[in-house]
N, C-alpha and C positions, 0 to 999 in steps of 0.2 A: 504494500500500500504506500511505503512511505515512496518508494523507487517509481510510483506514476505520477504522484506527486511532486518528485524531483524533474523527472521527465517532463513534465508540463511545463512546470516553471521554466523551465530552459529553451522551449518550446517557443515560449510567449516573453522571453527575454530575445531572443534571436530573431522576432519576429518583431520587437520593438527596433531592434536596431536596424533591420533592414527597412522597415517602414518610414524611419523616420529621416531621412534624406526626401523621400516625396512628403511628405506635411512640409519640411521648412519652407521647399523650394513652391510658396505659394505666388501667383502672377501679383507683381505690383500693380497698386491703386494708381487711380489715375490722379492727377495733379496740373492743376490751371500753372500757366507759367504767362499767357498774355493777351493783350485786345486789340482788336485793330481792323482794318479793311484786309478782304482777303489775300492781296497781295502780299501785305507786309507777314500777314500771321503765315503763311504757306511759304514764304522762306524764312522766316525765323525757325518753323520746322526742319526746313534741309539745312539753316545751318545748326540746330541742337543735334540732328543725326548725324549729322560729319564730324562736328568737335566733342560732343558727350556721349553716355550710357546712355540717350534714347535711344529706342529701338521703334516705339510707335506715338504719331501722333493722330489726335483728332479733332478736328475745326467743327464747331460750332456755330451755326447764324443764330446772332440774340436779337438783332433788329434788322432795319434796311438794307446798312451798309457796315454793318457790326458783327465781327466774327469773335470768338474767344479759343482759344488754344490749349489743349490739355495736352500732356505728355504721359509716357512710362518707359 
């Protein structure tokens, strides 16, 4: 009894460790970085993807001629 017990633990410790590289590695949130006409916010994009860690952006229409800019 005690050796299934031991067995199990070990079981569900081994399986914490391999699980737990997929939990950390969760997709970052998105994050406003700026405002603008879509001109300016759509290369403020390709220049955060050229010189930083962005990987994606997404523009926004808030009004007429009003775009907002998120990253991740």
């Amino acid at each position: 009894m005690l050796r299934k017990i031991a067995v199990s633990a070990a079981l569900a410790a081994g399986f914490l460790v391999t699980a737990a590289p997929g939990i950390a590695a969760a997709e970052p949130t998105w994050r406003y970085v700026t405002s603008g006409g879509h001109s300016y916010v759509h290369a403020e994009c390709n220049n955060l993807k050229r010189f930083s860690n962005v990987t994606e952006c997404m523009i926004v229409k808030v009004g007429n001629r009003e775009y907002k800019l998120y990253v991740r």
